[in-house]
mmCIF file of the N, C-alpha and C atoms, coordinates in Angstrom:
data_MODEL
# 
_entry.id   MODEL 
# 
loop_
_atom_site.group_PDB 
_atom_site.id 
_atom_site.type_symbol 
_atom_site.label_atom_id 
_atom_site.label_alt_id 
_atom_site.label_comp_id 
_atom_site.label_asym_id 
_atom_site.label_entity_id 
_atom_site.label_seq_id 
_atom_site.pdbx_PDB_ins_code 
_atom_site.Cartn_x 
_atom_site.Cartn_y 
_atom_site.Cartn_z 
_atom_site.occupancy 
_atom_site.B_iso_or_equiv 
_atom_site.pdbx_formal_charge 
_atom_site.auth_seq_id 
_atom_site.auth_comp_id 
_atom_site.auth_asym_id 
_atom_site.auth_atom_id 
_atom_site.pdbx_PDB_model_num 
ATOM 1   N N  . UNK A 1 1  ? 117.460 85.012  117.672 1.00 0.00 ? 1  UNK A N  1 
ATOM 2   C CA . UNK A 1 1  ? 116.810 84.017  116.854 1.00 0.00 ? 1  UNK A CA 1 
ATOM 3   C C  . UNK A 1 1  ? 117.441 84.098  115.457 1.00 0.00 ? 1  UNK A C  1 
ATOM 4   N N  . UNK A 1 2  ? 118.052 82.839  115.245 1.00 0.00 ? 2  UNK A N  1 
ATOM 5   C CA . UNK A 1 2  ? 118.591 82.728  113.977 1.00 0.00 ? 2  UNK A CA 1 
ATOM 6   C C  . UNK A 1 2  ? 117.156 83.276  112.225 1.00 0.00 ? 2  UNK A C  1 
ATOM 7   N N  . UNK A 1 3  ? 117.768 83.120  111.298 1.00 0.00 ? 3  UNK A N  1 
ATOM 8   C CA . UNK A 1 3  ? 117.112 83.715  110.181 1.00 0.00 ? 3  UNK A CA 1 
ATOM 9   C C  . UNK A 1 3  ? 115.880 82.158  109.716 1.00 0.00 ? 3  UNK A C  1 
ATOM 10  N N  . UNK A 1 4  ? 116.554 81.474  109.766 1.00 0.00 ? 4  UNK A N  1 
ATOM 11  C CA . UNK A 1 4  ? 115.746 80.091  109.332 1.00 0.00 ? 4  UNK A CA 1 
ATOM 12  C C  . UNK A 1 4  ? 114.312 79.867  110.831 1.00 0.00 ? 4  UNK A C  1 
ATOM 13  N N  . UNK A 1 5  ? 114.712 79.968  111.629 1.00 0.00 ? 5  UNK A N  1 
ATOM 14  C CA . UNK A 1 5  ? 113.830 80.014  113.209 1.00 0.00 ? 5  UNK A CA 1 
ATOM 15  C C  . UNK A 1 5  ? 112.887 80.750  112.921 1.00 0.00 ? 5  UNK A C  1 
ATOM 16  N N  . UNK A 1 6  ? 113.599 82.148  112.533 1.00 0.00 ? 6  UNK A N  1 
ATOM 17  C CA . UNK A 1 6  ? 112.301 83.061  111.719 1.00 0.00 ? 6  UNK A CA 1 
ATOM 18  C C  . UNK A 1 6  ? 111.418 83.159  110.625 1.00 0.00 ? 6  UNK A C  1 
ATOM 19  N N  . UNK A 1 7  ? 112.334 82.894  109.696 1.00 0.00 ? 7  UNK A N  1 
ATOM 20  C CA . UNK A 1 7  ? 111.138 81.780  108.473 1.00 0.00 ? 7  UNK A CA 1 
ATOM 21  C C  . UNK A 1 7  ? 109.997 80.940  109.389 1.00 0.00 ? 7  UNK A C  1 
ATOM 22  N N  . UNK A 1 8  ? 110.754 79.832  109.866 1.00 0.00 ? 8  UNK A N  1 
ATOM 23  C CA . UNK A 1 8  ? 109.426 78.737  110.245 1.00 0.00 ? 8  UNK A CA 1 
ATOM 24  C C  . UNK A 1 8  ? 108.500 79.427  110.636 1.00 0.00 ? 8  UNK A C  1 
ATOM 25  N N  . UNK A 1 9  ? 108.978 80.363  112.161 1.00 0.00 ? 9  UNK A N  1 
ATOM 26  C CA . UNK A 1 9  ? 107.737 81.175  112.902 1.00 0.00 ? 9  UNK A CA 1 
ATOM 27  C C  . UNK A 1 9  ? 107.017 82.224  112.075 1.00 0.00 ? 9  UNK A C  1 
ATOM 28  N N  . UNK A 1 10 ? 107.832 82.710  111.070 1.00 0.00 ? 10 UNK A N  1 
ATOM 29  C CA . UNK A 1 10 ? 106.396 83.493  110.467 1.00 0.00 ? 10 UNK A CA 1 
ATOM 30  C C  . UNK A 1 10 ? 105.559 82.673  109.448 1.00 0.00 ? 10 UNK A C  1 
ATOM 31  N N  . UNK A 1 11 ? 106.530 81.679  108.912 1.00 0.00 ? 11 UNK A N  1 
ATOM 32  C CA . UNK A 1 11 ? 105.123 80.741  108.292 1.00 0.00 ? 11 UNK A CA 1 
ATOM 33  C C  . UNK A 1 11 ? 104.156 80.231  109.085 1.00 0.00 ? 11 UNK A C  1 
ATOM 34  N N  . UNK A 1 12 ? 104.268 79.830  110.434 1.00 0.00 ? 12 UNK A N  1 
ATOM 35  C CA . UNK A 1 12 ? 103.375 79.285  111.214 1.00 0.00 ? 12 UNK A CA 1 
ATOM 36  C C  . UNK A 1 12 ? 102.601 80.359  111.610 1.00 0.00 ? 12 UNK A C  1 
ATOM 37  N N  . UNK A 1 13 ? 103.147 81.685  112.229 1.00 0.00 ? 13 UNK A N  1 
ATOM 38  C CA . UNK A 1 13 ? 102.248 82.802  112.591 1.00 0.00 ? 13 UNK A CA 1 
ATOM 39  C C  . UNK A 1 13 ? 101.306 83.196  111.090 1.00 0.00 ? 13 UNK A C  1 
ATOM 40  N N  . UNK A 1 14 ? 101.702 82.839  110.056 1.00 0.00 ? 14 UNK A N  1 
ATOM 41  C CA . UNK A 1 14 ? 100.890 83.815  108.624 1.00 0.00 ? 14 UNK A CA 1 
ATOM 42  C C  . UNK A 1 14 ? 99.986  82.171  108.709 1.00 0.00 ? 14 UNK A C  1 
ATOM 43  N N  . UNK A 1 15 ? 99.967  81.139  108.805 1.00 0.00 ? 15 UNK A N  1 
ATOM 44  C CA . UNK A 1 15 ? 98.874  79.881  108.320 1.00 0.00 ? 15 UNK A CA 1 
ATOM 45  C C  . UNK A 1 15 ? 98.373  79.805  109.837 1.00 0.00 ? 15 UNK A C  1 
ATOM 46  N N  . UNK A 1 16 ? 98.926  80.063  110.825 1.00 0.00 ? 16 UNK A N  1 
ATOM 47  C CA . UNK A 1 16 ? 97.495  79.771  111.827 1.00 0.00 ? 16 UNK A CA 1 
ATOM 48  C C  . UNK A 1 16 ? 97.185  80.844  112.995 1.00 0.00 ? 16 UNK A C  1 
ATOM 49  N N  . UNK A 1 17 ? 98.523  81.648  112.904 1.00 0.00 ? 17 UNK A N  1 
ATOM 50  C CA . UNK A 1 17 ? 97.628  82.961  113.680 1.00 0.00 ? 17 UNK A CA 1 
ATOM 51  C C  . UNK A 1 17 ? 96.956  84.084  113.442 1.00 0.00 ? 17 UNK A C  1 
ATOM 52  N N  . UNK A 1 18 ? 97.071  84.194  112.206 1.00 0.00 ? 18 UNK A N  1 
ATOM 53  C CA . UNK A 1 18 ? 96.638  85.341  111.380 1.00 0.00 ? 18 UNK A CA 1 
ATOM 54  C C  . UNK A 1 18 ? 95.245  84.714  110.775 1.00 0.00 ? 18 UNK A C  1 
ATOM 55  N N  . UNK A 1 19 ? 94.768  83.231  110.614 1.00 0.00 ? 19 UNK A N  1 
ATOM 56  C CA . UNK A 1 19 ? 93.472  83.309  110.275 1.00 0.00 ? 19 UNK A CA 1 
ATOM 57  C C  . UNK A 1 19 ? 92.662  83.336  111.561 1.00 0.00 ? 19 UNK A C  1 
ATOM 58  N N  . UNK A 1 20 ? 93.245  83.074  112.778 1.00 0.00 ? 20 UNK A N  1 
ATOM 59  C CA . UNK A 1 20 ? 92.298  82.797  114.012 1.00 0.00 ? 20 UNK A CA 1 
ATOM 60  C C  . UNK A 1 20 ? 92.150  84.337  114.730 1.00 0.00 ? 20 UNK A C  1 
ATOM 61  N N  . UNK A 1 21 ? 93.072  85.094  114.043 1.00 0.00 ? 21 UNK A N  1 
ATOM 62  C CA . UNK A 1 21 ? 92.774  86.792  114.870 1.00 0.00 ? 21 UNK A CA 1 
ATOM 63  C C  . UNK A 1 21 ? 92.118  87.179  113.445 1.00 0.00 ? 21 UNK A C  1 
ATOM 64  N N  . UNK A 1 22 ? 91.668  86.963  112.253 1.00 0.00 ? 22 UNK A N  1 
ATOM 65  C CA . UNK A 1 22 ? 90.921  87.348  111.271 1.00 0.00 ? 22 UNK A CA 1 
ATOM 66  C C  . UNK A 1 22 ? 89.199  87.084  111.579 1.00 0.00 ? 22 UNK A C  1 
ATOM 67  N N  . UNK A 1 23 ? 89.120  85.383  112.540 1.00 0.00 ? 23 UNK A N  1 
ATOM 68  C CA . UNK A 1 23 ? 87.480  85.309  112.663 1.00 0.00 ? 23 UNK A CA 1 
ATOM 69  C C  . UNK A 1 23 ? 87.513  85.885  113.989 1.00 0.00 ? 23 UNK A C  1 
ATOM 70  N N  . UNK A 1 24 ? 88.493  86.316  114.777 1.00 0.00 ? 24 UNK A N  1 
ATOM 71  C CA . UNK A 1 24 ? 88.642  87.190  116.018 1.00 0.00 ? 24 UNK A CA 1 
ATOM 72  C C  . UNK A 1 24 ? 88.058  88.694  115.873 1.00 0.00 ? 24 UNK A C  1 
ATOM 73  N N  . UNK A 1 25 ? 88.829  89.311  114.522 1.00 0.00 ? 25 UNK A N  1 
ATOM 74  C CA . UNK A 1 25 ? 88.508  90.529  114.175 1.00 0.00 ? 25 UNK A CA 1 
ATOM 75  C C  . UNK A 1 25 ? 86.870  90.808  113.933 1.00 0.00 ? 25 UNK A C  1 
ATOM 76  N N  . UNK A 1 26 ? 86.899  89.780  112.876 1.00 0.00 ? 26 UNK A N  1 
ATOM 77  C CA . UNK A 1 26 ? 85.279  89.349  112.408 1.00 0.00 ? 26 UNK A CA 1 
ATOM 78  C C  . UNK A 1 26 ? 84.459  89.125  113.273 1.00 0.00 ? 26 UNK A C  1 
ATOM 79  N N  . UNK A 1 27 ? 84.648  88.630  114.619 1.00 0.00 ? 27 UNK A N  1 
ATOM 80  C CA . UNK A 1 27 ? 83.810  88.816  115.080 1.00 0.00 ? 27 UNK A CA 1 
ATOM 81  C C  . UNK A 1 27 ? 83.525  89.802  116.551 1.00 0.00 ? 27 UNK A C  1 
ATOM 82  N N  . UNK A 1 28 ? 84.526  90.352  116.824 1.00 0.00 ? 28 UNK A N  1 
ATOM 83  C CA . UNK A 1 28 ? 84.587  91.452  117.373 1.00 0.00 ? 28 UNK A CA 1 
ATOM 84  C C  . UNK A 1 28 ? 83.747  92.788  116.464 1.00 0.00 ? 28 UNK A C  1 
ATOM 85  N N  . UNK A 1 29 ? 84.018  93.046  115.277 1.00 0.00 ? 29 UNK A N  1 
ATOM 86  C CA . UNK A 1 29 ? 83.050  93.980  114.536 1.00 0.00 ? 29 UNK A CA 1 
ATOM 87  C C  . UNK A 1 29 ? 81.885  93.517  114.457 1.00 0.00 ? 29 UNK A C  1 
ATOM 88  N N  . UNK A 1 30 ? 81.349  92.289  114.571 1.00 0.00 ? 30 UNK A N  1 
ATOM 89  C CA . UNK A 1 30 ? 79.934  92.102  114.511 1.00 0.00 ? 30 UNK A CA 1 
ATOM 90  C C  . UNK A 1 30 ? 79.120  92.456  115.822 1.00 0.00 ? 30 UNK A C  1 
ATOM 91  N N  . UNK A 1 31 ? 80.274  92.122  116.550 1.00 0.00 ? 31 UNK A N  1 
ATOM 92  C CA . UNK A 1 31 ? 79.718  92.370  118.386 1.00 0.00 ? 31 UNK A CA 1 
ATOM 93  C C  . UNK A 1 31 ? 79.425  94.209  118.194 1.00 0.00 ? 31 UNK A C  1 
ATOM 94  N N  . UNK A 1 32 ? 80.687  94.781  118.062 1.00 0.00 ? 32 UNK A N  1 
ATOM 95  C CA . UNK A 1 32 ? 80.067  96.076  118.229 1.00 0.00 ? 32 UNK A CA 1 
ATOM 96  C C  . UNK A 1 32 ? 78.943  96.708  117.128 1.00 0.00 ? 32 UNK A C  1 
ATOM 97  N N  . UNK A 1 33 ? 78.705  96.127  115.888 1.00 0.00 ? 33 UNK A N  1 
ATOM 98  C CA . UNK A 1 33 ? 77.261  96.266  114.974 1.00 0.00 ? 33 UNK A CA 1 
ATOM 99  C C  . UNK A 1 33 ? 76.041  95.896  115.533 1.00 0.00 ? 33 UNK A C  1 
ATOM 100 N N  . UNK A 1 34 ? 76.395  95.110  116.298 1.00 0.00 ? 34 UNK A N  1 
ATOM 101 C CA . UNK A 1 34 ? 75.222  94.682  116.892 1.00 0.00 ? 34 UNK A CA 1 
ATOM 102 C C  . UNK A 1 34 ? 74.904  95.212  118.283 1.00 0.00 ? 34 UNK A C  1 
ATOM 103 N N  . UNK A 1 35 ? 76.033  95.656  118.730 1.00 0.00 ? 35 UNK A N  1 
ATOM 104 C CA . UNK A 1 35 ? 75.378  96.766  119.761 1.00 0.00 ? 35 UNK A CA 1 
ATOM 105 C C  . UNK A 1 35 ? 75.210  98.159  119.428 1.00 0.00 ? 35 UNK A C  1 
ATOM 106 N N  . UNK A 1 36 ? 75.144  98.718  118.582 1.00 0.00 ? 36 UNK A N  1 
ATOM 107 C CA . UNK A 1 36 ? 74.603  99.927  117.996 1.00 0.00 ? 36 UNK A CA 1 
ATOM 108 C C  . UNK A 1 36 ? 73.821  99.686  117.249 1.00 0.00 ? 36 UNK A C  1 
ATOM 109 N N  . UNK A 1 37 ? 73.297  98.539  117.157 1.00 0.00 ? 37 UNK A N  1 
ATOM 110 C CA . UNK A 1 37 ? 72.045  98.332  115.822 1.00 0.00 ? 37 UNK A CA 1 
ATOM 111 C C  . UNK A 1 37 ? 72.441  98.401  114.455 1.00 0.00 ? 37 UNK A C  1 
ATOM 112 N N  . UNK A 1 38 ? 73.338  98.472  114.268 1.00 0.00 ? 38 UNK A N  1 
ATOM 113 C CA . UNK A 1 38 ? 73.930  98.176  112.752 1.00 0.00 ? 38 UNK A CA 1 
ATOM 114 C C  . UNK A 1 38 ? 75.359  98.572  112.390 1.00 0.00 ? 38 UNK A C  1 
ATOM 115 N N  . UNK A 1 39 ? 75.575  99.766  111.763 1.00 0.00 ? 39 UNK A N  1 
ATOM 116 C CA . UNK A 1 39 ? 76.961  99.919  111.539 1.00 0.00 ? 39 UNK A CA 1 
ATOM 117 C C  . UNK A 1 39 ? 77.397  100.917 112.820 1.00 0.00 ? 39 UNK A C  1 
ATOM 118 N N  . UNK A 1 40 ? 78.721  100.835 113.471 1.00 0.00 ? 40 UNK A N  1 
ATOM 119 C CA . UNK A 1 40 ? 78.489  101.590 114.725 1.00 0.00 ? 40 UNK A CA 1 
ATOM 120 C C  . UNK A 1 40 ? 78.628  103.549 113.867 1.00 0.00 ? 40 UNK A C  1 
ATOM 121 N N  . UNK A 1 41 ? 79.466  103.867 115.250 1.00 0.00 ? 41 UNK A N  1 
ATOM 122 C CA . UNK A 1 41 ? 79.152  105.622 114.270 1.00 0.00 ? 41 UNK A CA 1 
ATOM 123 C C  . UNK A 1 41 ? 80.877  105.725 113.614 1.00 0.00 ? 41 UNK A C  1 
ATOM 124 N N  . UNK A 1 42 ? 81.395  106.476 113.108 1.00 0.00 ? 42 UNK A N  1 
ATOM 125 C CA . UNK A 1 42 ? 82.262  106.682 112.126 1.00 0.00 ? 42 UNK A CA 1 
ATOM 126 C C  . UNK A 1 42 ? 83.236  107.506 113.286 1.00 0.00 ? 42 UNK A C  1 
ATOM 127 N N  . UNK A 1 43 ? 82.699  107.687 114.468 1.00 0.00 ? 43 UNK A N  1 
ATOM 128 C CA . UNK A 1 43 ? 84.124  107.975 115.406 1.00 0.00 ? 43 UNK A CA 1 
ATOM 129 C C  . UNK A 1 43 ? 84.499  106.955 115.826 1.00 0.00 ? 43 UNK A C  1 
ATOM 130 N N  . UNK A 1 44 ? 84.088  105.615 116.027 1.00 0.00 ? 44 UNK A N  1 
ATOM 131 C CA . UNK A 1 44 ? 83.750  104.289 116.508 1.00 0.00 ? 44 UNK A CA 1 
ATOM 132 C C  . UNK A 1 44 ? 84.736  103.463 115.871 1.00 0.00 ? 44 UNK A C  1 
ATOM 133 N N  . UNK A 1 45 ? 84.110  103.543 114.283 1.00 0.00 ? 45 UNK A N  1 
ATOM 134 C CA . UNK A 1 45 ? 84.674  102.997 113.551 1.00 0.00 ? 45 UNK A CA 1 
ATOM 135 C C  . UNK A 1 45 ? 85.932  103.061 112.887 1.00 0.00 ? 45 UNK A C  1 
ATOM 136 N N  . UNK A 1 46 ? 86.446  104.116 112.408 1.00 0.00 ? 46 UNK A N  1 
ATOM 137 C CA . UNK A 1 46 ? 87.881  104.273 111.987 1.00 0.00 ? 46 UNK A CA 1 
ATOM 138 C C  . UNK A 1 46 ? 89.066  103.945 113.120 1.00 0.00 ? 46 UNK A C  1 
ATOM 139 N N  . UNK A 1 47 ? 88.980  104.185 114.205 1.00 0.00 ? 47 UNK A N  1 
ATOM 140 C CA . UNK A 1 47 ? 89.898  103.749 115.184 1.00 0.00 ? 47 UNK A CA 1 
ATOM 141 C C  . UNK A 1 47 ? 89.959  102.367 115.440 1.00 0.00 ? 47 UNK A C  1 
ATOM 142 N N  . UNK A 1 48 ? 88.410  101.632 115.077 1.00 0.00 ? 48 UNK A N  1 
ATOM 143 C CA . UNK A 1 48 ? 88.840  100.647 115.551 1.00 0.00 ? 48 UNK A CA 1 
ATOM 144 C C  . UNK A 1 48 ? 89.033  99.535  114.453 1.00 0.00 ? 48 UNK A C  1 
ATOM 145 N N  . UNK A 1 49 ? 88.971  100.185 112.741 1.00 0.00 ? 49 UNK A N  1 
ATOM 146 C CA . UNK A 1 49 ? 89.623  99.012  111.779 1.00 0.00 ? 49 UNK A CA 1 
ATOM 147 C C  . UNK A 1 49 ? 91.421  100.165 112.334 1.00 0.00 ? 49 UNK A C  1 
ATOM 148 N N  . UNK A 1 50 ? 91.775  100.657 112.327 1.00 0.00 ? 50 UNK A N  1 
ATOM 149 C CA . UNK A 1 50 ? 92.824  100.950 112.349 1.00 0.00 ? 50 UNK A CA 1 
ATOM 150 C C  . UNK A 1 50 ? 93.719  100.292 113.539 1.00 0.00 ? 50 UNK A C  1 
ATOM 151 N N  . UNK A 1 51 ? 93.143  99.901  114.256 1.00 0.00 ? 51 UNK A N  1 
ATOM 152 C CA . UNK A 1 51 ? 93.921  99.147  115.582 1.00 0.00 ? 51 UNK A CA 1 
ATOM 153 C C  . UNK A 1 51 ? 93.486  97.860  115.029 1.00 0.00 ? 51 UNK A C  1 
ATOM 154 N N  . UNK A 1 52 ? 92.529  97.433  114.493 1.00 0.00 ? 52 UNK A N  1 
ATOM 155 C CA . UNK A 1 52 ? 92.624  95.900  114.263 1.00 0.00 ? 52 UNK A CA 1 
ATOM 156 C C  . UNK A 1 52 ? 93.774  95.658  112.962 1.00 0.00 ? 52 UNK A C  1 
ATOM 157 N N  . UNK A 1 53 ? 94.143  96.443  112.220 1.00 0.00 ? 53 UNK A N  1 
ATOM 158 C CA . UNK A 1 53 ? 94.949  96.603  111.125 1.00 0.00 ? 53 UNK A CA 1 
ATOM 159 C C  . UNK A 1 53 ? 95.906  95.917  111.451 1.00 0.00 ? 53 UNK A C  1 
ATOM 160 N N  . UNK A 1 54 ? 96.665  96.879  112.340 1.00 0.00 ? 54 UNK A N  1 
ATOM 161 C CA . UNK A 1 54 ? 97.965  97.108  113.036 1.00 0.00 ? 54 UNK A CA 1 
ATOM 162 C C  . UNK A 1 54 ? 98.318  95.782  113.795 1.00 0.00 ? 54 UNK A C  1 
ATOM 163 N N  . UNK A 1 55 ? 97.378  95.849  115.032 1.00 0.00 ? 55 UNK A N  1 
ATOM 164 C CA . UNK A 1 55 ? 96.969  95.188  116.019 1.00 0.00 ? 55 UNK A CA 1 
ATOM 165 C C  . UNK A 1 55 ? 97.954  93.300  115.987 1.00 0.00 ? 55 UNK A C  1 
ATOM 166 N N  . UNK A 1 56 ? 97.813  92.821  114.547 1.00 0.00 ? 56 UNK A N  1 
ATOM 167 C CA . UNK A 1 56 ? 98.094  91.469  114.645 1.00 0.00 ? 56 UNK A CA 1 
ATOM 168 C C  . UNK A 1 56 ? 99.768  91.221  114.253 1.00 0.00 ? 56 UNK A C  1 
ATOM 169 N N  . UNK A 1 57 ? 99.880  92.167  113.789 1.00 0.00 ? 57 UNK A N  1 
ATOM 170 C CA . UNK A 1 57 ? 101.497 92.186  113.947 1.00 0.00 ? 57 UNK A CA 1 
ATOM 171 C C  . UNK A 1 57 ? 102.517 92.774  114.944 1.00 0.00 ? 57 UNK A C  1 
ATOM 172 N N  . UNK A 1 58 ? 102.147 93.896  115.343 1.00 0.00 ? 58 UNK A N  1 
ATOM 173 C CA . UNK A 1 58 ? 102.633 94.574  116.064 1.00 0.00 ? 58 UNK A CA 1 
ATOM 174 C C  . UNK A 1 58 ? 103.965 93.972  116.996 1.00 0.00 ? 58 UNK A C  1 
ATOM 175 N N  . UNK A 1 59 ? 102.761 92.665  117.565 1.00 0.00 ? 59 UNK A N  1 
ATOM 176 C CA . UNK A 1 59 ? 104.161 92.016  118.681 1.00 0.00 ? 59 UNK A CA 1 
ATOM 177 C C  . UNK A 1 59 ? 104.592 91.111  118.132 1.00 0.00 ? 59 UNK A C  1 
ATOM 178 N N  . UNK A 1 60 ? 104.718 91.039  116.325 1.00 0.00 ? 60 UNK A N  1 
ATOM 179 C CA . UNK A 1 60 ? 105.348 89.384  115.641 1.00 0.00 ? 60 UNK A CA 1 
ATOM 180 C C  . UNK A 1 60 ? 106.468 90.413  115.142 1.00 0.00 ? 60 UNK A C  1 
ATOM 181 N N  . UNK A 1 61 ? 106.425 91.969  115.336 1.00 0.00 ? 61 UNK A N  1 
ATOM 182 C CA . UNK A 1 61 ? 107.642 92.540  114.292 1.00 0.00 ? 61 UNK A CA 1 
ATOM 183 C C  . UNK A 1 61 ? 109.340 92.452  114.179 1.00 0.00 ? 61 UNK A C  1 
ATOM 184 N N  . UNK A 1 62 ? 109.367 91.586  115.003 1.00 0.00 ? 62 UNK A N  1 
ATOM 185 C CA . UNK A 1 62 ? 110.740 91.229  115.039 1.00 0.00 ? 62 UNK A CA 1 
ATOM 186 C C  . UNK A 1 62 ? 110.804 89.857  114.603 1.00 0.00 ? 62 UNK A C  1 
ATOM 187 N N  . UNK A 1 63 ? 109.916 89.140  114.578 1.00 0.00 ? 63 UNK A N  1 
ATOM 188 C CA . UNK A 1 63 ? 109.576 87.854  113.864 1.00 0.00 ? 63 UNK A CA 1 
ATOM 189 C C  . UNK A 1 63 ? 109.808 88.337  111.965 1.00 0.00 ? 63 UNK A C  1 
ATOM 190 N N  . UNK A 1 64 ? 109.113 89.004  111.951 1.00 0.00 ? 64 UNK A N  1 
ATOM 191 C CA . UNK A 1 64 ? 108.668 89.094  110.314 1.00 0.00 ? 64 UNK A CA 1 
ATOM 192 C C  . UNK A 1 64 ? 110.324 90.079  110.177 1.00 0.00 ? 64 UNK A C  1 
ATOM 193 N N  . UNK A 1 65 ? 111.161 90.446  110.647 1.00 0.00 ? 65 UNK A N  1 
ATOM 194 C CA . UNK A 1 65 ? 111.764 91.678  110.206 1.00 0.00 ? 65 UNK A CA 1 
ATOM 195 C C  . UNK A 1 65 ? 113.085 90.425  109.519 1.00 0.00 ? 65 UNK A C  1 
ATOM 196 N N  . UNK A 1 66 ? 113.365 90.874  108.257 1.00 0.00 ? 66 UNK A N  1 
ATOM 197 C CA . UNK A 1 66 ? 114.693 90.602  107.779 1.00 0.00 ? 66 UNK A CA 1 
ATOM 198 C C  . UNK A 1 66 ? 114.125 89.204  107.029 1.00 0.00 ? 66 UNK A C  1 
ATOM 199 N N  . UNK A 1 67 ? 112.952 88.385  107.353 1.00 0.00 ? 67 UNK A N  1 
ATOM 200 C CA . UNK A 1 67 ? 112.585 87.578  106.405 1.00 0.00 ? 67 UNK A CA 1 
ATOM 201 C C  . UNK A 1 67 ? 113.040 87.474  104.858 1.00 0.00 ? 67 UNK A C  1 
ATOM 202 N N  . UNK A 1 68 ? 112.578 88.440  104.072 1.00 0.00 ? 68 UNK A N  1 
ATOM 203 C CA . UNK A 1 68 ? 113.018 88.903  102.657 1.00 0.00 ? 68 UNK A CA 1 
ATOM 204 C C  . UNK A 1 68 ? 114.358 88.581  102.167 1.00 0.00 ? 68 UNK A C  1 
ATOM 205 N N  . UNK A 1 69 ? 115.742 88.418  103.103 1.00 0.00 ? 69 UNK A N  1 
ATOM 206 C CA . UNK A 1 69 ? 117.012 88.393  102.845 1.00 0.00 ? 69 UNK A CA 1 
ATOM 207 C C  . UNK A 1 69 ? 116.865 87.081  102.948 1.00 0.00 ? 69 UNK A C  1 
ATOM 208 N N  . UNK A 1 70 ? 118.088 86.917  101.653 1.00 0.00 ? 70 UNK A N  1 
ATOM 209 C CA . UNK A 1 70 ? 118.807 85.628  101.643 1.00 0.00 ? 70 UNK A CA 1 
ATOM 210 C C  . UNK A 1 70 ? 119.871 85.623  102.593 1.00 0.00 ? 70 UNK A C  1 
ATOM 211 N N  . UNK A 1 71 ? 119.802 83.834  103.008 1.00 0.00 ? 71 UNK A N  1 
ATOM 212 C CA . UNK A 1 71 ? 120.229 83.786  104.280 1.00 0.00 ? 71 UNK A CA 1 
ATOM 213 C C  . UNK A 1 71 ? 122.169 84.121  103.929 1.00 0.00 ? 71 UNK A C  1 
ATOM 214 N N  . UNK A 1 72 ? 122.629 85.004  104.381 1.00 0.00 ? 72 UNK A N  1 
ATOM 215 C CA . UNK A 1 72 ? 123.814 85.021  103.851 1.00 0.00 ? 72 UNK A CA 1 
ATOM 216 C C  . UNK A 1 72 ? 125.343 84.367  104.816 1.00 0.00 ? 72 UNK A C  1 
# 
């Protein structure tokens, strides 16, 4: 994939896939608050903002890689 191919696709992945796995995230943490009755427990929790962190790039990283350079 040329450098410009990759521009477009990560502008399109940063304006519409990254807000639809954000009310994804959002609401996946509400699901598990609400099945523990409020905040879940703190073994629960750190693993799973840490995989949602990660989680939305992971398989775009060859998309996003080399963006920053001018196209030379």
């Amino acid at each position: 994939m040329d450098l410009r191919a990759r521009k477009r696709w990560s502008l399109v992945l940063l304006l519409i896939w990254l807000p639809l796995y954000l009310v994804f995230a959002w609401w996946l943490l509400a699901f598990v608050g609400d099945r523990f009755g409020g905040r879940p427990p703190a073994w629960l929790e750190l693993p799973l903002y840490l995989v949602l962190a990660f989680a939305w790039a992971i398989p775009f990283r060859r998309v996003f890689s080399g963006i920053g350079r001018g196209e030379e």
